[in-house]
Structure formats: structure tokens, C-alpha cells
Legacy VTK file of the C-alpha trace (Angstrom):
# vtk DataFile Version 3.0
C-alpha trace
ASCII
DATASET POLYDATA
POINTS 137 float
-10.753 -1.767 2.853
-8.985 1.171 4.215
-9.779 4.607 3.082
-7.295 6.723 1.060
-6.586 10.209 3.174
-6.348 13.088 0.565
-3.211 15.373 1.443
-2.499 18.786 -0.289
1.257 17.848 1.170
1.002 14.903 -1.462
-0.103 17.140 -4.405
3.361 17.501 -6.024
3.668 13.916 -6.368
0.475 13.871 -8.560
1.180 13.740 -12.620
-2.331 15.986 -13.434
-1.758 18.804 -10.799
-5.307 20.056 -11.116
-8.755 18.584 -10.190
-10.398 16.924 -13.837
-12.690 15.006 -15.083
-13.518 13.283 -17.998
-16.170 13.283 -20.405
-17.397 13.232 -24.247
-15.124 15.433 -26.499
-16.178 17.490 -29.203
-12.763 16.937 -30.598
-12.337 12.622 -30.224
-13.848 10.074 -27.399
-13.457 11.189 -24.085
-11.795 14.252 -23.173
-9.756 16.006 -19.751
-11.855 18.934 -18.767
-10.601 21.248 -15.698
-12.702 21.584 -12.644
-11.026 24.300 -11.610
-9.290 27.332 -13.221
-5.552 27.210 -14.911
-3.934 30.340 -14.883
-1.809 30.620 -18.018
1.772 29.756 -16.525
0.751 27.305 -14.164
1.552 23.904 -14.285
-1.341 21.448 -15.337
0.644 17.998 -15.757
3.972 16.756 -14.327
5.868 13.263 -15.039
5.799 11.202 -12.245
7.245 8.090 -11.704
5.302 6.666 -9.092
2.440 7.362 -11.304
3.651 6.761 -14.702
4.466 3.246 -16.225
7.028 3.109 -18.491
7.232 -0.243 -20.614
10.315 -1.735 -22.194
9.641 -3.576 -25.707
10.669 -6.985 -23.691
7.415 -6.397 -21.250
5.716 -5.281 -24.131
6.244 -8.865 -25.774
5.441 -10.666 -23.384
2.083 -9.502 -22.410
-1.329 -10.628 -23.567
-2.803 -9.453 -26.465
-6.161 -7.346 -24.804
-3.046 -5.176 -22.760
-1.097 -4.551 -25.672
-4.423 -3.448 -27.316
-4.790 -0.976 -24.380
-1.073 0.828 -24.537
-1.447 0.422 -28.393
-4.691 3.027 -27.301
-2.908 5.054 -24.645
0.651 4.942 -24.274
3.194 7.237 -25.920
6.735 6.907 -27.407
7.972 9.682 -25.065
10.746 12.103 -25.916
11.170 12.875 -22.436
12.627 9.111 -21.885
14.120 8.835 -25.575
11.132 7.023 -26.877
10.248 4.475 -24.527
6.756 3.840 -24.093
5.053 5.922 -21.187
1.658 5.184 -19.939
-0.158 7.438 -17.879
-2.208 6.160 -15.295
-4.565 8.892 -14.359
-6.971 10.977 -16.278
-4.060 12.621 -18.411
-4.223 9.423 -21.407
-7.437 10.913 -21.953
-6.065 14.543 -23.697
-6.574 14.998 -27.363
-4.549 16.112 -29.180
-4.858 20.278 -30.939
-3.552 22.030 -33.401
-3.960 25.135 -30.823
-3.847 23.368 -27.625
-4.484 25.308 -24.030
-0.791 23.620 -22.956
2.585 23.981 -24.088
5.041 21.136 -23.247
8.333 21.764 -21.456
10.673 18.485 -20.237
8.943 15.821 -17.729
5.293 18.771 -17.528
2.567 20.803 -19.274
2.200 24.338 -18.622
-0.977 26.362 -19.190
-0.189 28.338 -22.581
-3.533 30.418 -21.806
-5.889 30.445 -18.841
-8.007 27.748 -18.685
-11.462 27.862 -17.324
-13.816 25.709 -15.652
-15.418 22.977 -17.989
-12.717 23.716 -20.551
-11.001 20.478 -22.608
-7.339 20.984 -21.763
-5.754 20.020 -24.864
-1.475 19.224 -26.093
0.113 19.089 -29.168
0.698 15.335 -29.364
4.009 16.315 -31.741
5.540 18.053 -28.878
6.107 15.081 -26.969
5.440 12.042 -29.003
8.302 10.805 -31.027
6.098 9.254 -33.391
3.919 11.475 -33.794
2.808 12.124 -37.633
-0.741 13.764 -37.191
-4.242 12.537 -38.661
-4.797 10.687 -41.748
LINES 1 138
137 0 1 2 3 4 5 6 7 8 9 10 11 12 13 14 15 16 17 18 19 20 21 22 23 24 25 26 27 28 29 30 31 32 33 34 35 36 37 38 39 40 41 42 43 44 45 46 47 48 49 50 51 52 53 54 55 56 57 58 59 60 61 62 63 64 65 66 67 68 69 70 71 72 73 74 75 76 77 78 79 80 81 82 83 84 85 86 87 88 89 90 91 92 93 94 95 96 97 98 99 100 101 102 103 104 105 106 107 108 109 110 111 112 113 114 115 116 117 118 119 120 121 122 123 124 125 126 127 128 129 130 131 132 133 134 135 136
């Protein structure tokens, strides 16, 4: 099998724009924590369409129960792409959601709201991009 080449040239095309990693949240499951330090401003996550699956309701139908299970888990209704279903497909379906997250969401990225450190969770406000979105029972 060939080896992948890491490029910094190729880091735009990325959707998280920082190294992370995940591991056990305080706050749900599994959890994005940095491995490097966010300065408030910069960008942490960016849509990406080589990166990002979005599925129509006809693919959605069609598809076995155990995958619908899985975007059911992870996907979104996005309100960047009217409220189609966007799955992310790196370490970003892992943020939880805050009621004073460490990100504020702008169209198609995330942008540090406050610097973030090493080890930190980075955290969203699922009702800034989720159109269905109605917070914890």
C-alpha cells in the first residue's frame, strides 16, 4: 500500500485546520481536543467538500439500517446547505455541543471565539448550525 505524503500546501483543503485528537469527554462520549494552540480568531474548522458527505433523503432510504444508525449518530441537518444532511468525515463529528463553546460559527467554518490551549475540548453551539437543533431533554 502506498504511503500518504503529508503537505502543509494541502492544509487548506482539510475541514479541522488544526492537529486533534480524540478522547473521553467530561461533557458526552468522546470529545475533539487541540494538540496545538488556537489563537482566538483563527480558524479551527472549514467545510470541505472533498471531505464532507452530504446525503440526500433518497440515499438516505436506500441504505442499510447499521449506516443510517451511524448518520442518525453523526450527521447534521446543516444550515449552511439549507438542511441537508452533512457528515463529517474526520475528527470534527466528534465536538459536543456547549452552552459556552471555545468556537463561534460563521458560513461553511468555526472560528476560535477564545484561545484555545493544548489538551483543551474545542466545543460549538450545535444551534448555530444545526437546523434542528432543540437542545437536551
Amino acid at each position: 500500500m502506498q504511503q500518504l505524503r503529508r503537505s502543509n500546501h494541502r492544509r487548506g483543503r482539510c475541514m479541522l485546520l488544526i492537529r486533534t485528537r480524540i478522547g473521553p469527554s467530561p461533557i458526552h462520549g468522546n470529545g475533539v481536543f487541540a494538540c496545538e494552540a488556537v489563537p482566538a480568531g483563527n480558524t479551527v474548522w472549514r467545510y470541505e467538500p472533498v471531505f464532507d458527505r452530504v446525503i440526500s433523503e433518497e440515499e438516505l432510504r436506500d441504505m442499510p439500517t447499521a449506516f443510517c444508525e451511524y448518520v442518525n449518530m453523526y450527521a447534521y441537518r446543516s444550515a449552511d446547505i439549507e438542511g441537508r444532511l452533512l457528515l463529517s468525515c474526520d475528527h470534527a463529528k466528534f465536538l459536543n455541543h456547549s452552552d459556552d463553546p471555545n468556537t463561534t460559527e460563521q458560513r461553511f467554518s468555526s472560528i476560535a471565539s477564545r484561545l484555545i490551549k493544548v489538551g483543551d475540548e474545542i466545543t460549538c453551539d450545535y444551534g448555530a448550525f444545526c437546523v434542528d437543533w432543540k437542545g437536551f431533554d
